[in-house]
SEDREN-434015 format. One record per residue (C-alpha): residue number from 1; residue in three letters; x, y, z. Coordinates in steps of 0.5 Angstrom, whole numbers. Example, Ala and Ser with C-alpha at 12.3 -4.5 7.8 and 13.67 -1.06 7.14 Angstrom:
num / residu / east / north / up
1 / Ala / 25 / -9 / 16
2 / Ser / 27 / -2 / 14
This chain:
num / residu / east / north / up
1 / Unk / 231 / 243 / -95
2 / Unk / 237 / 241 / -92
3 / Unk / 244 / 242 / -95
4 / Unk / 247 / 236 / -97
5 / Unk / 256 / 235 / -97
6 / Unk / 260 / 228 / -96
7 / Unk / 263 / 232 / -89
8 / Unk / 260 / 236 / -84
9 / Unk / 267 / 238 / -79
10 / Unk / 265 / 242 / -73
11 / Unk / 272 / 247 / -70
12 / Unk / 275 / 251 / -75
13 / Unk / 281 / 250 / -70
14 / Unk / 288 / 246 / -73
15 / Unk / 285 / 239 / -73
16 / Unk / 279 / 241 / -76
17 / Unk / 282 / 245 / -81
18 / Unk / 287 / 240 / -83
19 / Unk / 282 / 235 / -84
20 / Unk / 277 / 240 / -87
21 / Unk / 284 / 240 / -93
22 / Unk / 285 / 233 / -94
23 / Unk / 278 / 231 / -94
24 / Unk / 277 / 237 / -99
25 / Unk / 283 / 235 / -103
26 / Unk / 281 / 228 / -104
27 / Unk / 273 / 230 / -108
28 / Unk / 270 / 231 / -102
29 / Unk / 265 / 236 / -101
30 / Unk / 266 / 239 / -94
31 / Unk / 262 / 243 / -90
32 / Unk / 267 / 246 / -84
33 / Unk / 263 / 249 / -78
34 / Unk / 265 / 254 / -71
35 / Unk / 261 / 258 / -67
36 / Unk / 267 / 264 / -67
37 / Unk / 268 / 270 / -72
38 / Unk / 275 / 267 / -73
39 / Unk / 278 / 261 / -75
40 / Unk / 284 / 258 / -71
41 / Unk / 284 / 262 / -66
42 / Unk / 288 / 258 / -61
43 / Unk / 293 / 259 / -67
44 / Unk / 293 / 265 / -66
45 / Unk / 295 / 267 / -59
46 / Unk / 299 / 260 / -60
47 / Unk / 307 / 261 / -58
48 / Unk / 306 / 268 / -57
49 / Unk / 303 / 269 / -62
50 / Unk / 309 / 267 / -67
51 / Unk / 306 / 259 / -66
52 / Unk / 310 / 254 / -64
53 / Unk / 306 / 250 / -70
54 / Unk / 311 / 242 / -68
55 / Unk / 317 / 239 / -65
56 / Unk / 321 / 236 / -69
57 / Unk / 323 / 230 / -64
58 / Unk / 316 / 229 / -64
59 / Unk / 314 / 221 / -61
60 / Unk / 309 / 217 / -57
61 / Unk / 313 / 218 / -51
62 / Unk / 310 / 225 / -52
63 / Unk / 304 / 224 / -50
64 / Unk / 299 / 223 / -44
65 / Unk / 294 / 217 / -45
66 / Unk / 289 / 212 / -42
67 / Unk / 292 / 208 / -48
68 / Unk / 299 / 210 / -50
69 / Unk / 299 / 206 / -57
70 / Unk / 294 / 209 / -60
71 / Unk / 297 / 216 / -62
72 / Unk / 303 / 211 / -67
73 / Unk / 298 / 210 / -72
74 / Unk / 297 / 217 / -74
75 / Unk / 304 / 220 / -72
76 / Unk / 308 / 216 / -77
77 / Unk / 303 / 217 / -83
78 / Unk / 303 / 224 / -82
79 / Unk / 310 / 227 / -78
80 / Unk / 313 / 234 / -76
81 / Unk / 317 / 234 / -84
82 / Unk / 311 / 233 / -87
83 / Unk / 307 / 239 / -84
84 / Unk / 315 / 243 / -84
85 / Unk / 314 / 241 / -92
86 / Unk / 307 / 245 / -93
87 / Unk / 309 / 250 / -89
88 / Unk / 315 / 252 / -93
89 / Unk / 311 / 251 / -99
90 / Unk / 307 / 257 / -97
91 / Unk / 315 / 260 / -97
92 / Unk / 313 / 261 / -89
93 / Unk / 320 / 263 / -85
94 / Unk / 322 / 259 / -79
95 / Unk / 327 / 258 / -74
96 / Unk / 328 / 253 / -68
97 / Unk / 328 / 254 / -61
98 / Unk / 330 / 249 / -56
99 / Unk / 328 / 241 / -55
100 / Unk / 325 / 242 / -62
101 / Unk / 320 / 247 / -62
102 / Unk / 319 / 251 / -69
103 / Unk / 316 / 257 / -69
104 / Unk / 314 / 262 / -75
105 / Unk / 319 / 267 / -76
106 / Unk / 314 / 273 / -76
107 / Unk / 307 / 272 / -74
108 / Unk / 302 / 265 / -72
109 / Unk / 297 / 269 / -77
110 / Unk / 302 / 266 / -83
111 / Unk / 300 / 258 / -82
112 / Unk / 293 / 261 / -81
113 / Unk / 293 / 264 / -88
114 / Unk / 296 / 257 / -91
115 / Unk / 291 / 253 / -88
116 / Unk / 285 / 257 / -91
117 / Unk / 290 / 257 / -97
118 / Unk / 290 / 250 / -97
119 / Unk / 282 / 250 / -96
120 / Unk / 280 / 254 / -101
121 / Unk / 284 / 250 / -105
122 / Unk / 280 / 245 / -103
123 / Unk / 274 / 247 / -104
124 / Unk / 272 / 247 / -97
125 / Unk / 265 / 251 / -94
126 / Unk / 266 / 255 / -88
127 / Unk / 262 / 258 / -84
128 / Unk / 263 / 261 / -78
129 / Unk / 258 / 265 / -72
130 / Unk / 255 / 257 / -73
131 / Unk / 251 / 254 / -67
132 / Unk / 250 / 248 / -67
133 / Unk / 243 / 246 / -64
134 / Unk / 242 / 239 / -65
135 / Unk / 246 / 234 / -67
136 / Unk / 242 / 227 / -69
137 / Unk / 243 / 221 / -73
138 / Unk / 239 / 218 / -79
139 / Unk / 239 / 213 / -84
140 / Unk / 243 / 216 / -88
141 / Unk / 248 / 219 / -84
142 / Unk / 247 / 225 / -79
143 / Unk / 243 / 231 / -79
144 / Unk / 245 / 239 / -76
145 / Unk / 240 / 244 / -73
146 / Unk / 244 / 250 / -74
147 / Unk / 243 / 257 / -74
148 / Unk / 239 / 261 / -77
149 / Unk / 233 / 255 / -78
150 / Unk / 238 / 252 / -83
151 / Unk / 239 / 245 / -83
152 / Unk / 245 / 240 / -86
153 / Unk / 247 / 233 / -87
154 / Unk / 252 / 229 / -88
155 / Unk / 254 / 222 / -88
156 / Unk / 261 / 223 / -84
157 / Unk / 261 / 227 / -79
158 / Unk / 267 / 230 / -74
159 / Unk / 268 / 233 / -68
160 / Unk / 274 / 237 / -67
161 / Unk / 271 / 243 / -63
162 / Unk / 277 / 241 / -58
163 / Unk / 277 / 242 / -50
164 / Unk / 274 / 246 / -44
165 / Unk / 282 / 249 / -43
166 / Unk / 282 / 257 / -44
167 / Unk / 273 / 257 / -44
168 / Unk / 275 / 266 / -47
169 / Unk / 277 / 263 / -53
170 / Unk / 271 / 260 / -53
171 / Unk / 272 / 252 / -51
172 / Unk / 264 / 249 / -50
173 / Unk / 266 / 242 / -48
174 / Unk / 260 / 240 / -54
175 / Unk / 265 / 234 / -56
176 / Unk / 264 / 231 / -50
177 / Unk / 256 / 232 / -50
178 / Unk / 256 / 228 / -56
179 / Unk / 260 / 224 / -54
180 / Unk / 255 / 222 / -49
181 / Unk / 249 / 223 / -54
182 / Unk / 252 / 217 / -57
183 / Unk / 254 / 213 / -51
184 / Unk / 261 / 213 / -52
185 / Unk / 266 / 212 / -46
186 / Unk / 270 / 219 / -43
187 / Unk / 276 / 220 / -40
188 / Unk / 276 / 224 / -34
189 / Unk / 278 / 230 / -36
190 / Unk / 283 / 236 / -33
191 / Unk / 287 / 242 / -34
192 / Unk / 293 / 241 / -38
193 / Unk / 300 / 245 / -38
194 / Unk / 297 / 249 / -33
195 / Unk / 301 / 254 / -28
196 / Unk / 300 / 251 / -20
197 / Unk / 297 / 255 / -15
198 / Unk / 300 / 255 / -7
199 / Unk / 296 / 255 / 0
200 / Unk / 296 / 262 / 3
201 / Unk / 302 / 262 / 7
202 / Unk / 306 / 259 / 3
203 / Unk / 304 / 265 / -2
204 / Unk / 305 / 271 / 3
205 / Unk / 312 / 267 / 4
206 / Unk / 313 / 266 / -4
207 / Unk / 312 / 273 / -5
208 / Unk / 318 / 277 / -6
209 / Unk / 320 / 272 / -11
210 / Unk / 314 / 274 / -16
211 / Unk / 317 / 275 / -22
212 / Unk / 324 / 271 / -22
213 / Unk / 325 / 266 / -27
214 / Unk / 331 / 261 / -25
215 / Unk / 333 / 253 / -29
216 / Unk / 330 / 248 / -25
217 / Unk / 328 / 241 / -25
218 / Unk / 321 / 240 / -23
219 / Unk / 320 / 232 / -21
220 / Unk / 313 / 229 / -19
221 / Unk / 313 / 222 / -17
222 / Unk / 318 / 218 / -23
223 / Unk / 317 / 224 / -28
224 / Unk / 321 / 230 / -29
225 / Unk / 323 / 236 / -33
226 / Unk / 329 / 241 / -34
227 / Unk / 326 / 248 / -36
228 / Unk / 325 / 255 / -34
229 / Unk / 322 / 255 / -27
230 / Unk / 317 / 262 / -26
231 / Unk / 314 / 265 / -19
232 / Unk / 308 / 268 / -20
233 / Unk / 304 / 272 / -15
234 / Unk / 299 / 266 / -16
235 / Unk / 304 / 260 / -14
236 / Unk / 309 / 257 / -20
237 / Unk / 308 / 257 / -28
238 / Unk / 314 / 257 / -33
239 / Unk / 315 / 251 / -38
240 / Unk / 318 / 246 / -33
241 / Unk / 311 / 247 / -29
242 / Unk / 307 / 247 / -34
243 / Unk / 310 / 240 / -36
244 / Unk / 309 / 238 / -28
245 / Unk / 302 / 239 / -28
246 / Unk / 299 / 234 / -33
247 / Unk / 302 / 229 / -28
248 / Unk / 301 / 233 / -22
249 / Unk / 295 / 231 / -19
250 / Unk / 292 / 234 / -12
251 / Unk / 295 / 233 / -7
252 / Unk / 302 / 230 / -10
253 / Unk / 308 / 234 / -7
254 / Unk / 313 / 237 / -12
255 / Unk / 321 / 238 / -12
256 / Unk / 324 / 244 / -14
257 / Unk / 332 / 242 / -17
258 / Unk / 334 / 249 / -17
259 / Unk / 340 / 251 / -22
260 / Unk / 340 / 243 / -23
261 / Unk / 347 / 244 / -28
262 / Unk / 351 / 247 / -22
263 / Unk / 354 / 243 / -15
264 / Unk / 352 / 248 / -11
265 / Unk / 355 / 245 / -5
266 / Unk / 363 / 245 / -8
267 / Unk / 361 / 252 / -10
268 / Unk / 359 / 254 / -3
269 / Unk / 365 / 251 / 0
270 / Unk / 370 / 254 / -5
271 / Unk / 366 / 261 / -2
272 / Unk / 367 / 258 / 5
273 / Unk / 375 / 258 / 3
274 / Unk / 376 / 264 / 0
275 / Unk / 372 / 269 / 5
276 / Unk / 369 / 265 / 10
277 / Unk / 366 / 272 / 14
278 / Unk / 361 / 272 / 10
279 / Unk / 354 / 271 / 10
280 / Unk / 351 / 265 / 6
281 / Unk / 346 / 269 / 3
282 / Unk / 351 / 273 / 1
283 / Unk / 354 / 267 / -3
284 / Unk / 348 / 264 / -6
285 / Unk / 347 / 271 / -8
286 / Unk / 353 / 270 / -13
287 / Unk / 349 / 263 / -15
288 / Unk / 342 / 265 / -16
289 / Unk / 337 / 271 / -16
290 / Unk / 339 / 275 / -10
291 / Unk / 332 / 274 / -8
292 / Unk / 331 / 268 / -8
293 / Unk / 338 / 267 / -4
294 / Unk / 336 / 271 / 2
295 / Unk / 329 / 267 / 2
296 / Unk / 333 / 260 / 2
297 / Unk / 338 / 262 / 7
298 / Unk / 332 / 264 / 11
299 / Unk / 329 / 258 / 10
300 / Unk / 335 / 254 / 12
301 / Unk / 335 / 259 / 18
302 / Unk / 343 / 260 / 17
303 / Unk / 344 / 266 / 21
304 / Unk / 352 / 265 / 22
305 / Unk / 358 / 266 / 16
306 / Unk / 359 / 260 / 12
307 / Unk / 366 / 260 / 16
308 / Unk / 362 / 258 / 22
309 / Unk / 358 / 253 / 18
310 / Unk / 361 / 245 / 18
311 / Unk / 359 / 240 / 11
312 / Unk / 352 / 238 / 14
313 / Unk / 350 / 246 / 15
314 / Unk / 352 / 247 / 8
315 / Unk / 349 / 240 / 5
316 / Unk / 342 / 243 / 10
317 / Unk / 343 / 249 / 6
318 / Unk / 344 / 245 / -1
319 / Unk / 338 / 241 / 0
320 / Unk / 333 / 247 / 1
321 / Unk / 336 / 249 / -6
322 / Unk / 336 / 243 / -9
323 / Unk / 330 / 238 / -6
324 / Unk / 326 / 244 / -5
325 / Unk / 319 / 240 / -3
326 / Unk / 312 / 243 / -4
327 / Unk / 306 / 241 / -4
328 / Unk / 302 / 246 / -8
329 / Unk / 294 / 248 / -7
330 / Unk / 291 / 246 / -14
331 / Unk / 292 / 250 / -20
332 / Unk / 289 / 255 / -24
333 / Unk / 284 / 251 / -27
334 / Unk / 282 / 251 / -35
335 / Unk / 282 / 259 / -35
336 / Unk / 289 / 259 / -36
337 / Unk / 291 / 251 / -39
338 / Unk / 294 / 251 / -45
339 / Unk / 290 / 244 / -46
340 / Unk / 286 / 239 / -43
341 / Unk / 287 / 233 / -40
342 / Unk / 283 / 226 / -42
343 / Unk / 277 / 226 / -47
344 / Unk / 274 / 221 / -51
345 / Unk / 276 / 214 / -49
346 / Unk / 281 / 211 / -55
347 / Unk / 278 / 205 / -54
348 / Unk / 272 / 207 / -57
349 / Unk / 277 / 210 / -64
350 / Unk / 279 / 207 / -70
351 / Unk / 287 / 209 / -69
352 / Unk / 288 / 209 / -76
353 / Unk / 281 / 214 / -78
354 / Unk / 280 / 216 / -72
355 / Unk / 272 / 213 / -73
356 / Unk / 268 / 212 / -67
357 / Unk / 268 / 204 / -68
358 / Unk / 260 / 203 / -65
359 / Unk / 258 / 210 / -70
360 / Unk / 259 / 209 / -77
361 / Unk / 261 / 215 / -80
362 / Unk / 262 / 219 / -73
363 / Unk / 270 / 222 / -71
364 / Unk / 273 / 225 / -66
365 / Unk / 280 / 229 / -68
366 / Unk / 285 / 234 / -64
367 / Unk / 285 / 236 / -56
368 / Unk / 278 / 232 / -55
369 / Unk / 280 / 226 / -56
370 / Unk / 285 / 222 / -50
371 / Unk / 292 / 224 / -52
372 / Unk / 295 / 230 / -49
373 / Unk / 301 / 232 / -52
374 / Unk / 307 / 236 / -48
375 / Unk / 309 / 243 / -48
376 / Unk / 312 / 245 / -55
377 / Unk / 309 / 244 / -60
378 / Unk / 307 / 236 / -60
379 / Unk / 299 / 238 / -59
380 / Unk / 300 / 242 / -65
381 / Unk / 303 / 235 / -68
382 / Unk / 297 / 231 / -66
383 / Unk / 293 / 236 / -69
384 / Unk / 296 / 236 / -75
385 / Unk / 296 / 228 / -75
386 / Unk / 290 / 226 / -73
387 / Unk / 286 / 231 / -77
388 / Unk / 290 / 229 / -84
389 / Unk / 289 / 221 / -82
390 / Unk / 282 / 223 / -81
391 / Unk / 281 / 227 / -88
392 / Unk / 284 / 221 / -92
393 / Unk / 280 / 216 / -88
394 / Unk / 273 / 220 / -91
């Protein structure tokens, strides 16, 4: 016989928990399933692991999508204040870090412990170590195989078992497999937020650089950011490259802006002034990472004292520092991106319930659907948003 609930939800993750709590709160039975031993998971290593959970300057414009309008609905029904306002209820402490980001003053497993609050609150079923076998529609809505011979139906249905991004942590891609059971049209999708890798010549010459972390504002074509830029024994990462990648594609080139405050070429001609015997590298170490200094003045190839080098040599020089252009190899792929690019084409969505339009009762929510937030809490955002929609919307 098969157990029977008003919604099965599949991804014990932030959008499915979310969803799980709205739709419970309102009556709803609700059955949230997940192949893994624990919910949340990517809440938990989130944000080193005190999980950067919003960004309280969360709009639109925040988001990569084939449509950009259709994140509006859900992010005006359920704002960054709203989540803030269920996070303080659970007496969570919190602090602000740069360009918006909230985080949990303690640990990540403190908005885990409130959403299974608020679920057990609601009276929600959880089953975790679950494999979904088959997935079919009936006349009455849908019917799950699962493990252990089990069967369950419902007649809602949501997905919101996320991307193929950090596969360890176990991301199936199952969304997109239904998806197309149900012939419904995908974006093509890619890793997000993810560090960029470089060919191996310009590595070997990189490679002093591993480890040094500088201000930089990373362009690609019209988009830009102003973060923290990271070398790496693998190529590029850091926040400002991994705000790049989800516009980067191969092929493109990058240009590094490094120290993007400082004119570095008024303060090299000052130096010049005051002791022109010395070395450019020895100038620049007095402005960036003695490392980083020595490579660029290389790469400039100024073997001569700042005294003996005219305006041009010195703008020469700047331009290697900052409109410093590289085209990288690829990137570290879904292994180590914090999200996954593209997904369930919007246009199959209703924007205000998150339903597929040509199957009644079938929702896609949080990181398999197009809308790919930026690093910093918006993909949180997302999922909170369009999970509380979604629940309301049951």
């Amino acid at each position: 016989m098969a157990r029977k609930f008003d919604a099965i939800i599949l991804g014990a993750g932030a959008a499915g928990m979310m969803c799980a709590i709205r739709a419970g709160s309102r009556g709803r039975r609700v059955l949230l399933l997940d192949h893994a031993r624990a919910p949340g998971e990517k809440i938990r290593i989130s944000g080193g692991g005190r999980c950067n959970f919003t960004n309280i300057n969360t709009t639109p414009a925040n988001y990569l999508s084939a449509n950009p309008h259709f994140a509006k609905s859900a992010l005006a029904r359920y704002t960054p204040r709203d989540f803030l306002d269920l996070v303080e209820r659970h007496g969570i402490s919190w602090h602000e870090k740069t360009l918006g980001q909230l985080f949990c003053d303690n640990s990540a497993k403190d908005i885990i412990r409130m959403l299974l609050s608020e679920m057990q609150a609601a009276g929600v079923t959880m089953e975790l170590q679950q494999e979904i076998l088959s997935v079919e529609k009936t006349p009455d809505g849908y019917r799950l195989n699962i493990s252990g011979g089990q069967t369950v139906e419902a007649p809602t249905l949501v997905i919101a078992t996320g991307g193929k991004s950090i596969p360890k942590m176990g991301a199936t891609g199952l969304a997109y497999r239904i998806a197309e059971q149900f012939d419904l049209g995908l974006v093509e999708t890619r890793p997000g937020l993810v560090p960029l890798t470089l060919d191996p010549a310009l590595l070997e010459k990189l490679a002093p650089l591993s480890g040094i972390a500088v201000p930089a504002e990373v362009r690609c074509g019209k988009t830009s950011f102003r973060e923290a830029l990271l070398f790496t024994h693998r190529g590029l990462s850091g926040p400002a490259i991994l705000q790049i990648s989800s516009y980067w594609r191969e092929g493109d080139g990058i240009t590094l802006k490094i120290e993007p405050d400082l004119d570095i070429l008024a303060m090299l001609k000052a130096a010049r002034r005051q002791n022109g015997r010395q070395a450019p590298q020895t100038a620049l170490g007095e402005i960036l990472p003695k490392r980083l200094a020595q490579l660029l003045a290389e790469k400039a190839n100024t073997a001569v004292p700042l005294a003996e080098m005219p305006d041009r040599a010195l703008e020469a020089l700047c331009q290697e520092i900052q409109a410093w252009q590289i085209v990288p190899a690829g990137s570290e792929g879904y292994r180590t991106a914090e999200v996954t690019l593209g997904g369930i084409d919007t246009r199959e969505l209703d924007s205000r319930t998150m339903e597929a339009r040509r199957v009644p009762g079938l929702h896609f929510i949080g990181e398999c659907v197009d809308v790919t937030g930026w690093l910093g809490g918006y993909n949180f955002q997302w999922a909170w948003a369009s999970g509380h929609v979604c629940g309301e919307a049951i």
